[in-house]
DODRENTI-594659 format. One line per 3 residues: number of its first residue (from 1); their letters; for each residue x, y, z of N, C-alpha, C. Coordinates in Angstrom, 1 decimal, m for minus. Example, Ala and Ser with C-alpha at 12.3 -4.5 7.8 and 13.67 -1.06 7.14 Angstrom:
BEGIN
1) AS) 13.2:m5.7:7.8:12.3:m4.5:7.8:13.2:m3.3:7.8 | 12.8:m2.2:7.1:13.7:m1.1:7.1:12.9:0.0:7.9
***
This chain:
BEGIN
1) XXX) 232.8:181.6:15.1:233.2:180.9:13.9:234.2:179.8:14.1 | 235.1:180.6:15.3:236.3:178.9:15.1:235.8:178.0:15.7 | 234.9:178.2:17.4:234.1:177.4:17.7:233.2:176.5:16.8
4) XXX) 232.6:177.0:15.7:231.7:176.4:15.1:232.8:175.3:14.4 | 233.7:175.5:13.6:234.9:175.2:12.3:234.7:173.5:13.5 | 235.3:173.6:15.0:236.0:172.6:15.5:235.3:172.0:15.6
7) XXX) 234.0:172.2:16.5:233.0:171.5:17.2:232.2:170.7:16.1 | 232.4:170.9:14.6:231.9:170.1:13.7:232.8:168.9:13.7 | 234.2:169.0:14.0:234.8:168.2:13.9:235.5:167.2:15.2
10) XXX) 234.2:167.3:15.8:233.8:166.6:17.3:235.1:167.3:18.4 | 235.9:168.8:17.9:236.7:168.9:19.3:236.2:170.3:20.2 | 236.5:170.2:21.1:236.0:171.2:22.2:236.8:172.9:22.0
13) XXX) 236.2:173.7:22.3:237.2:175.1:21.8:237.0:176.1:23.3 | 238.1:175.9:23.4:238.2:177.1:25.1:239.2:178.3:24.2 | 238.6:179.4:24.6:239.5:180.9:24.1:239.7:181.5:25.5
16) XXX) 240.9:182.0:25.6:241.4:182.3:26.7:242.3:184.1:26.2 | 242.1:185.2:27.4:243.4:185.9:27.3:244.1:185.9:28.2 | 245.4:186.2:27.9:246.5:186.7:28.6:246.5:188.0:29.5
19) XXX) 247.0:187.8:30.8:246.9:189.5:31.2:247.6:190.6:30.7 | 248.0:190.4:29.3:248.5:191.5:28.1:247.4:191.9:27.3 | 246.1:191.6:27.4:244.8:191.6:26.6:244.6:192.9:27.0
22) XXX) 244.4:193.7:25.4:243.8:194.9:26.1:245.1:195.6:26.1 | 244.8:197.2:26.6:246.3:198.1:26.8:246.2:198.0:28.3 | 244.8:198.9:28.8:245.0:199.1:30.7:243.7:198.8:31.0
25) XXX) 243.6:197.8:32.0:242.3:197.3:32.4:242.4:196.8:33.8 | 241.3:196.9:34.4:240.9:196.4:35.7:240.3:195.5:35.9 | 241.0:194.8:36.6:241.1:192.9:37.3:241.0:193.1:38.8
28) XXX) 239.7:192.3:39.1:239.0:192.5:40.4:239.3:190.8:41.0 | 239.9:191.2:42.1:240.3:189.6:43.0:240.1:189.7:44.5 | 240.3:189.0:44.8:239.7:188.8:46.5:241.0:189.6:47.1
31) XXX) 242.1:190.2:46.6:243.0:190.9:47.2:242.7:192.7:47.0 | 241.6:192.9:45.9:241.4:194.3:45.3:241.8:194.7:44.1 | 241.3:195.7:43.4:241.9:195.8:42.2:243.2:196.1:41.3
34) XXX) 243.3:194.8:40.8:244.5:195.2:40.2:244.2:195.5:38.6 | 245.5:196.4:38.2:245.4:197.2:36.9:246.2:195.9:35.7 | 246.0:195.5:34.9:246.5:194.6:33.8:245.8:195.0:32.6
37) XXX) 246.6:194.5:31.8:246.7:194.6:30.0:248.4:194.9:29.9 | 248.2:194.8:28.1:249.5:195.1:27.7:250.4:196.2:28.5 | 250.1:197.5:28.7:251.1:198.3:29.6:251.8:197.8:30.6
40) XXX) 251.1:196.8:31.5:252.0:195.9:32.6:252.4:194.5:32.5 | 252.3:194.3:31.3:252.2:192.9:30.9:254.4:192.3:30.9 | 254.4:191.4:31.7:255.7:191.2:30.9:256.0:189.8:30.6
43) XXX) 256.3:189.9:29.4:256.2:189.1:28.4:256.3:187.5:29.0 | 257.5:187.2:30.0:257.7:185.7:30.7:256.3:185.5:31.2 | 255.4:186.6:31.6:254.8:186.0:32.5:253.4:185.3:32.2
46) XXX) 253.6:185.9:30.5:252.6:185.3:29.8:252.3:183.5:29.7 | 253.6:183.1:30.0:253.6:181.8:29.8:252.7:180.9:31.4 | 252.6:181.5:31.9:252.2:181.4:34.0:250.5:181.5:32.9
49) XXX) 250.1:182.3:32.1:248.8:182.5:31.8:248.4:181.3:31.0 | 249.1:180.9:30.3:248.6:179.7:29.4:248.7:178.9:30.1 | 249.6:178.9:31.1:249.9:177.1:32.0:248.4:177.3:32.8
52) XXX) 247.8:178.0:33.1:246.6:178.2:34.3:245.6:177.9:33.1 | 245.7:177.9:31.8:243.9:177.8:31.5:244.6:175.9:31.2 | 245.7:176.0:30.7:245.8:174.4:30.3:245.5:173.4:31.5
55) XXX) 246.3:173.9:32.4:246.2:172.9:33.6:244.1:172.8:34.3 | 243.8:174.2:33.3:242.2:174.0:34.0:241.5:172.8:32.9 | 241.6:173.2:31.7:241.3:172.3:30.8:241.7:170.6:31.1
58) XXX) 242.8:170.7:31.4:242.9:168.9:32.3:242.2:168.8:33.1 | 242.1:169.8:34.1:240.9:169.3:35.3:239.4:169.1:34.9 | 239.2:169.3:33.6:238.2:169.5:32.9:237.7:167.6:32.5
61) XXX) 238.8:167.0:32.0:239.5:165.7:31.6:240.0:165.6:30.1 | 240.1:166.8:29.7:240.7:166.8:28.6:242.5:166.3:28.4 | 242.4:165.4:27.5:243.8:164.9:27.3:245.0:165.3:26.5
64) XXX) 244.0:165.7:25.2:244.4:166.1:23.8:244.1:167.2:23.3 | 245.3:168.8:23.6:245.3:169.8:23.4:245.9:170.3:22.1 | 245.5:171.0:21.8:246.2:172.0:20.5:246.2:173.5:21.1
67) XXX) 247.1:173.6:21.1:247.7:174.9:21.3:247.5:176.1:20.4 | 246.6:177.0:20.3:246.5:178.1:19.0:246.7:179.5:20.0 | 247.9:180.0:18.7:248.2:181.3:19.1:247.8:182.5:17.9
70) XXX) 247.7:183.7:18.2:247.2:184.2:17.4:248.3:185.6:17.5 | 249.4:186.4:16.3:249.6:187.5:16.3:251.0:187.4:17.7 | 250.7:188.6:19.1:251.7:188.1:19.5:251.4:187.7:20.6
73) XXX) 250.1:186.6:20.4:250.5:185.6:21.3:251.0:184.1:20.5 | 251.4:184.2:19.4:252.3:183.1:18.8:254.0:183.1:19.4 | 254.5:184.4:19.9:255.6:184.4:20.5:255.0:183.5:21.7
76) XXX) 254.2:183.9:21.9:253.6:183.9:24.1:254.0:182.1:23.7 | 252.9:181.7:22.7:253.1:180.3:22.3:254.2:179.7:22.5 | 255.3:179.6:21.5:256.2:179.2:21.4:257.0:179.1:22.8
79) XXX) 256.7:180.2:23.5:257.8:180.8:25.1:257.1:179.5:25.8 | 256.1:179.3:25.7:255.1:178.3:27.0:256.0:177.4:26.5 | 255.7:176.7:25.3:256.4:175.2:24.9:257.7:174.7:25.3
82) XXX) 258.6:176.1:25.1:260.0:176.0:25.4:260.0:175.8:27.4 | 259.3:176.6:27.7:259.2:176.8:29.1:258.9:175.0:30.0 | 257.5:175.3:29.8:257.1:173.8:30.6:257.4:172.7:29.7
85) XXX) 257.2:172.3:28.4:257.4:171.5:27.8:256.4:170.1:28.1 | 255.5:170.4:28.2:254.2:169.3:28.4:253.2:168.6:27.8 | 253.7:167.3:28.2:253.4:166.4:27.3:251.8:166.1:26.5
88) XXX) 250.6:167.0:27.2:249.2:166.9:26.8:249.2:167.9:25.8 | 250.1:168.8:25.1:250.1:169.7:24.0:250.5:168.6:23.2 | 249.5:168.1:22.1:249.8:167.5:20.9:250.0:168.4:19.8
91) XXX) 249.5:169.4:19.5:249.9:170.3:18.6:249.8:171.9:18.5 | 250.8:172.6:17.8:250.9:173.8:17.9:250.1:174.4:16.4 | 249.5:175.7:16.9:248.7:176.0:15.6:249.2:177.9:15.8
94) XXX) 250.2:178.4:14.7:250.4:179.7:15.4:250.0:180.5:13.9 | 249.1:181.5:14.1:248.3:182.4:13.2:248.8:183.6:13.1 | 248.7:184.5:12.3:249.7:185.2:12.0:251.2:185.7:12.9
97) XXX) 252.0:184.9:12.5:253.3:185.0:13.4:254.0:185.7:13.2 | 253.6:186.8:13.5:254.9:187.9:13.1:256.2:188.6:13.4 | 257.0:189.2:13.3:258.1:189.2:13.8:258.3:190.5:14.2
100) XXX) 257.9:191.2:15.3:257.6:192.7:16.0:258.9:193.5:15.9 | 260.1:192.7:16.3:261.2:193.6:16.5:261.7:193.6:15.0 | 261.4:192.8:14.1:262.4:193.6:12.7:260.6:194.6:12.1
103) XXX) 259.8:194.7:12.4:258.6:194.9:11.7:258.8:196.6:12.7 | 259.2:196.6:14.0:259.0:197.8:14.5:261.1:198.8:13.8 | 261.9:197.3:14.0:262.9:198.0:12.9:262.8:198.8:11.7
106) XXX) 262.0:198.4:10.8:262.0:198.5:9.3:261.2:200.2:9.2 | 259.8:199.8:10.2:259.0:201.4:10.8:259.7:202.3:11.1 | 260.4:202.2:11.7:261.6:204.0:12.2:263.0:203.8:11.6
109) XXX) 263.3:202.8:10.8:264.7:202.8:10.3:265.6:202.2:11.4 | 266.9:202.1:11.1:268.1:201.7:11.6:268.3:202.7:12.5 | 268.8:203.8:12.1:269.3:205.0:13.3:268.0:205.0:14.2
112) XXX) 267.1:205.6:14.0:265.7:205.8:15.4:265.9:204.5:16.3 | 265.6:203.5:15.3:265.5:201.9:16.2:266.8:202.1:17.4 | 268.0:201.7:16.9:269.3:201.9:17.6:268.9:202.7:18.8
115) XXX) 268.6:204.4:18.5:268.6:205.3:19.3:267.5:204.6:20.5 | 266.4:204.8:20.0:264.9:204.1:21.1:265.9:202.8:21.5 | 266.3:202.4:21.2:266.7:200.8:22.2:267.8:201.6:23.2
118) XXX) 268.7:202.4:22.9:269.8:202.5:23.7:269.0:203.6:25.1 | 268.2:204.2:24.2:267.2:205.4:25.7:266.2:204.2:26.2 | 265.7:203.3:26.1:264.6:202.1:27.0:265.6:201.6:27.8
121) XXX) 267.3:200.9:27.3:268.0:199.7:28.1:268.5:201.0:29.1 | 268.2:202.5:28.7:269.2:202.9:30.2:268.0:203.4:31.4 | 266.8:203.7:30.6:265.8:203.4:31.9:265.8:202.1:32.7
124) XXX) 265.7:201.3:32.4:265.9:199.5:32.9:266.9:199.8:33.7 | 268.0:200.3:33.6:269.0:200.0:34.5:269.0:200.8:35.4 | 268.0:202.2:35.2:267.9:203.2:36.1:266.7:202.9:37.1
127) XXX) 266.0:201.3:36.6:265.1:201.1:37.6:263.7:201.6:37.8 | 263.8:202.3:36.3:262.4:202.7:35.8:261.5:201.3:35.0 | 261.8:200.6:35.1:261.3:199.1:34.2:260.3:198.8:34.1
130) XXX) 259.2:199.4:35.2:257.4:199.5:35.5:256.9:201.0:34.7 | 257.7:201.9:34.5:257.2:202.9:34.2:256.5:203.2:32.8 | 255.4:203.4:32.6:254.6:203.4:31.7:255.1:204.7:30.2
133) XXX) 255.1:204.3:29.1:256.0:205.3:28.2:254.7:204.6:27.1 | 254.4:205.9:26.4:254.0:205.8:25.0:255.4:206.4:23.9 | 255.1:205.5:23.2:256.1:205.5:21.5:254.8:205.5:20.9
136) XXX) 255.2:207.2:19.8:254.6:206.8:18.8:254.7:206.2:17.7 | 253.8:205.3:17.7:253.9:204.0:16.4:254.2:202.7:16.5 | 254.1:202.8:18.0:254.2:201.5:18.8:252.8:201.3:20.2
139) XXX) 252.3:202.4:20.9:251.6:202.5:21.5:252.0:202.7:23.0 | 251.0:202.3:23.9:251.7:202.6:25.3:252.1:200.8:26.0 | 253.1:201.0:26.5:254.1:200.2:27.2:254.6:200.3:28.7
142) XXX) 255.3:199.3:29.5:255.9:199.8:30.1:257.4:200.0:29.7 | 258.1:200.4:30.5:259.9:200.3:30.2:260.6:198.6:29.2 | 260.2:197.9:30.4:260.7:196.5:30.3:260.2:196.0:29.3
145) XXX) 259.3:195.9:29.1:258.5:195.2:27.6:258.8:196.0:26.8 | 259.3:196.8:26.4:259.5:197.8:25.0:260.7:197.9:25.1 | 261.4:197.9:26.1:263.3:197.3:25.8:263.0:195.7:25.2
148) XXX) 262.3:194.7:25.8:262.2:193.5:25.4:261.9:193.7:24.2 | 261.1:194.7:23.4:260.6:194.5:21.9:261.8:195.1:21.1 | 262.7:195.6:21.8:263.7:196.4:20.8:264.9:195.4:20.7
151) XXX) 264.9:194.8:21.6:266.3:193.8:22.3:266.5:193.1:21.2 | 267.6:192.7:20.6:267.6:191.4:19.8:267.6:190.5:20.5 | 268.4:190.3:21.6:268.5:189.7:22.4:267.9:188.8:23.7
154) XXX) 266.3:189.4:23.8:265.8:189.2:24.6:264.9:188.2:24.4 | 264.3:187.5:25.2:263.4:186.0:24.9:262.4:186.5:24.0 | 262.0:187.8:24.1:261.0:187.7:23.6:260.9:188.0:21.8
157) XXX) 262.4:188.6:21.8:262.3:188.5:20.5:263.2:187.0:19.7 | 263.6:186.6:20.9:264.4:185.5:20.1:263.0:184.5:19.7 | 262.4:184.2:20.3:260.9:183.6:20.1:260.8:183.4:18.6
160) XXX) 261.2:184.5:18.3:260.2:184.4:16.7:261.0:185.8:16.1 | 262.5:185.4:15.6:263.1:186.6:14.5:263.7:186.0:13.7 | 262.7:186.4:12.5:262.8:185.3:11.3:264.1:185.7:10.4
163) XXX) 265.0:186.5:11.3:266.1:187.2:10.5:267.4:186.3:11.0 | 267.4:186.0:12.0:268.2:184.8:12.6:268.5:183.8:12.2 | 269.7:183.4:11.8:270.1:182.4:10.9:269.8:181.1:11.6
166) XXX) 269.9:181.1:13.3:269.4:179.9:13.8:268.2:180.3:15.2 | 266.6:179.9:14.4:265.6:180.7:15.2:265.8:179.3:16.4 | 266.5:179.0:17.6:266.2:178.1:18.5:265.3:177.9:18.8
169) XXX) 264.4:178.9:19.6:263.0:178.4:19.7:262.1:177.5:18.9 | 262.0:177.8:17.7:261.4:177.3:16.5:262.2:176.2:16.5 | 263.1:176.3:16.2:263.8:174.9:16.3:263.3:173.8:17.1
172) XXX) 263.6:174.3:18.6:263.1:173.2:19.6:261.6:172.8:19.4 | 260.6:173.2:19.0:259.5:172.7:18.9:259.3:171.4:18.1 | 259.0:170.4:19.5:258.3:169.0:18.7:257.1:168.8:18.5
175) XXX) 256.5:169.7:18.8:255.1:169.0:17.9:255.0:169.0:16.5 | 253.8:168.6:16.4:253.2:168.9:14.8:252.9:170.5:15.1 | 253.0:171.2:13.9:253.0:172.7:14.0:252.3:173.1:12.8
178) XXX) 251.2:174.1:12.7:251.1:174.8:11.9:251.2:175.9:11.7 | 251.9:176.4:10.8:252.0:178.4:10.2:250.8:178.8:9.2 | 250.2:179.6:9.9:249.4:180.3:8.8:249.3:181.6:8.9
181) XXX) 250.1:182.4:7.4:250.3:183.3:7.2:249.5:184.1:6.2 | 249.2:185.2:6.6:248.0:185.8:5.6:248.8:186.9:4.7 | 248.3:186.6:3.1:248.9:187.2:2.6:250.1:188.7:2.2
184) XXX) 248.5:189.4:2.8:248.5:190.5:3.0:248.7:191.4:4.6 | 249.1:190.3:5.2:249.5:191.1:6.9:249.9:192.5:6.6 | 249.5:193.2:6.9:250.0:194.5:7.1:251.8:194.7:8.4
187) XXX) 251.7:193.3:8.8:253.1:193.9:9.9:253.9:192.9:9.4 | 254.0:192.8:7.7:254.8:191.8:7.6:256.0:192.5:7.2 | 257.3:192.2:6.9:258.5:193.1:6.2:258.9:192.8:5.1
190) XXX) 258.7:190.9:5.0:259.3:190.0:3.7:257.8:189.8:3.0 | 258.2:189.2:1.7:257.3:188.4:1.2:256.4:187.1:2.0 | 255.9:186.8:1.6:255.1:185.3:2.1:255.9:184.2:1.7
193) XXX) 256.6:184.1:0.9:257.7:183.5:0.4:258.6:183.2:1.0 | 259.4:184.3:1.8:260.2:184.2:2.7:259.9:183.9:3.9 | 258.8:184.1:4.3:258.6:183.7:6.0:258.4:182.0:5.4
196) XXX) 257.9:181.9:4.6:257.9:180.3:4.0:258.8:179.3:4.2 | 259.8:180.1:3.6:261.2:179.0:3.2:262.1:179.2:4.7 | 262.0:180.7:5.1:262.8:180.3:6.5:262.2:179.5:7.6
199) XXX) 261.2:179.5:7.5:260.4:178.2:8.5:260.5:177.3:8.2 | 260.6:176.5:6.8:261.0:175.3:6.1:262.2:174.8:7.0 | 263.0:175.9:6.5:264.8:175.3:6.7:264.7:175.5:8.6
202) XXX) 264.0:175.7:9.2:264.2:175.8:10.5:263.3:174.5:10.9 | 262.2:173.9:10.6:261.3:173.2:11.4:260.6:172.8:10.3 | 260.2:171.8:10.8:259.1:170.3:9.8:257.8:170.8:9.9
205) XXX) 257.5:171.7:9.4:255.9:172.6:9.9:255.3:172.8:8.5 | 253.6:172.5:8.8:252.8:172.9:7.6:253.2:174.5:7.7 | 253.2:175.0:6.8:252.8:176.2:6.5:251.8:176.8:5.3
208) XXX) 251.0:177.5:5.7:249.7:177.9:5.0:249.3:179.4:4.7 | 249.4:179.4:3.2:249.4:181.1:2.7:248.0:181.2:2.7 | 247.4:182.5:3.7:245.9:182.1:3.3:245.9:183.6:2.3
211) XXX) 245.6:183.5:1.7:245.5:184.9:m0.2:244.8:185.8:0.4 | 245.2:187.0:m0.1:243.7:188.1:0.0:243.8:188.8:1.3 | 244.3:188.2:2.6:243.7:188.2:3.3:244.6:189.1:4.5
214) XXX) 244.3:189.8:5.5:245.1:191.0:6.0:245.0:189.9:7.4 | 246.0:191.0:8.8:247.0:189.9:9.8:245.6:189.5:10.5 | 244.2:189.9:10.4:242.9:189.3:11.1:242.1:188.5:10.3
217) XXX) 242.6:187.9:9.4:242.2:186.8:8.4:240.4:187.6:8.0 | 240.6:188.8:8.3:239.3:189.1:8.0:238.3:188.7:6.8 | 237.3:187.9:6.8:236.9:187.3:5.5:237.3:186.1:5.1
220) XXX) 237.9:185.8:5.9:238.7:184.3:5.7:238.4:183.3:6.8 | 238.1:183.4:7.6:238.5:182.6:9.1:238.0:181.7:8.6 | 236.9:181.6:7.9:235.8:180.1:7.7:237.0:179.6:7.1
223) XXX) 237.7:179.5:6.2:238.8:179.1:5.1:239.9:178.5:6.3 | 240.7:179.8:7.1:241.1:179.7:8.3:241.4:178.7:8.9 | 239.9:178.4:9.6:239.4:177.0:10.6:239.2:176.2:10.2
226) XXX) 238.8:176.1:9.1:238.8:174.5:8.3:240.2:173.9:8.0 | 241.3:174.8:8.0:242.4:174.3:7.8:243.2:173.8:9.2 | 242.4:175.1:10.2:243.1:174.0:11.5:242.3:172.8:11.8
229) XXX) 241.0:172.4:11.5:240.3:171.6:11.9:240.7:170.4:11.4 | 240.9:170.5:10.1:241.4:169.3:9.2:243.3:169.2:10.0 | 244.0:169.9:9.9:245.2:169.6:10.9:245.2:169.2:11.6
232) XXX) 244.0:169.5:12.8:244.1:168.4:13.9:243.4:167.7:14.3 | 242.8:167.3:13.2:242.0:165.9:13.3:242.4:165.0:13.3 | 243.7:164.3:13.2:244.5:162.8:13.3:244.4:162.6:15.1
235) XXX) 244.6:163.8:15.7:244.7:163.2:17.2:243.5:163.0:17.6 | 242.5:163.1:16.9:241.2:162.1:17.2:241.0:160.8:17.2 | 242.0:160.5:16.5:241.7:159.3:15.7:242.1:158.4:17.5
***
């Protein structure tokens, strides 16, 4: 369907994942199998994933990218931009953007949250950081990435915490940007309202309430992609 949405509107559509795709899966390479998905995934290195399909797409001869992220690879998004900072991204398009660490806050409360961060940051330092841990209500992880999800502090949540009176990341973004937030996300904490106005006051960004509609635009995407298609259709011109 998004393929279809763009290619009407004469642009090309490459979908790519991240080696966070998935929880545990096997990746076959000329060196033997390696294990990837989310459990070994760490988060920096997401941005190494997006730079390899972009840099393939240029070898392709494509000039004029849009960037679309989806859930949490809208954080992954934002980390690449800040990271390489490259000039063939004409625009950013990030789909349900949600905000993991106050959304996994709000789920166990203040005291649990505190507790779970202060038992993850002492494994990390005990050098367990690869070690694989299920949380229930969060899923399976390793050490490092689930202290990163707890951390206020850590890139991955500064990326995108819409609680932050100054989101830098968000901030630094020059492109043209779209937000599209679906009404009814299930991992949302605020109103639609509020993720509205704090993105307002942070950044010059469309933002787009799509109604009705839960964090997989389910029943919607046609509605969806027409809206990204129509967004980035000026860099055609």
């Amino acid at each position: 369907m998004a393929a279809n949405a763009l290619t009407k509107k004469g642009m090309s559509f490459f979908a790519i994942n991240t080696r966070g795709a998935g929880i545990i899966r096997r990746y076959y390479s000329k060196k033997g199998t390696v294990l990837v998905g989310r459990a070994f995934e760490k988060f920096e290195d997401s941005a190494l994933d997006i730079k390899g399909a972009v840099d393939f797409v240029r070898q392709l001869g494509y000039t004029k990218i849009v960037l679309i992220g989806h859930s949490y690879g809208c954080q992954k998004s934002i980390y690449y931009i800040s990271k390489f900072k490259q000039n063939h991204i004409k625009m950013l398009v990030l789909l349900s953007p949600i905000d993991t660490h106050n959304y996994l806050k709000n789920k166990f409360g203040e005291n649990k949250f505190a507790k779970m961060h202060r038992y993850y940051k002492k494994l990390v330092k005990q050098g367990q950081g690869d070690k694989l841990v299920y949380e229930k209500g969060v899923g399976i992880f390793n050490v490092v990435t689930l202290d990163e999800l707890l951390d206020p502090k850590s890139r991955l949540v500064m990326t995108l915490n819409y609680n932050l009176k100054n989101m830098c990341y968000v901030k630094s973004i020059k492109l043209p940007t779209l937000f599209a937030i679906a009404e009814n996300d299930e991992f949302l904490v605020e109103s639609t309202g509020y993720y509205k106005t704090k993105i307002k006051s942070q950044i010059n960004a469309d933002v787009y309430i799509i109604k009705k509609s839960d964090h997989s635009f389910t029943g919607k995407l046609d509605k969806v992609f027409t809206k990204i298609s129509n967004f980035v259709a000026p860099i055609l011109d």
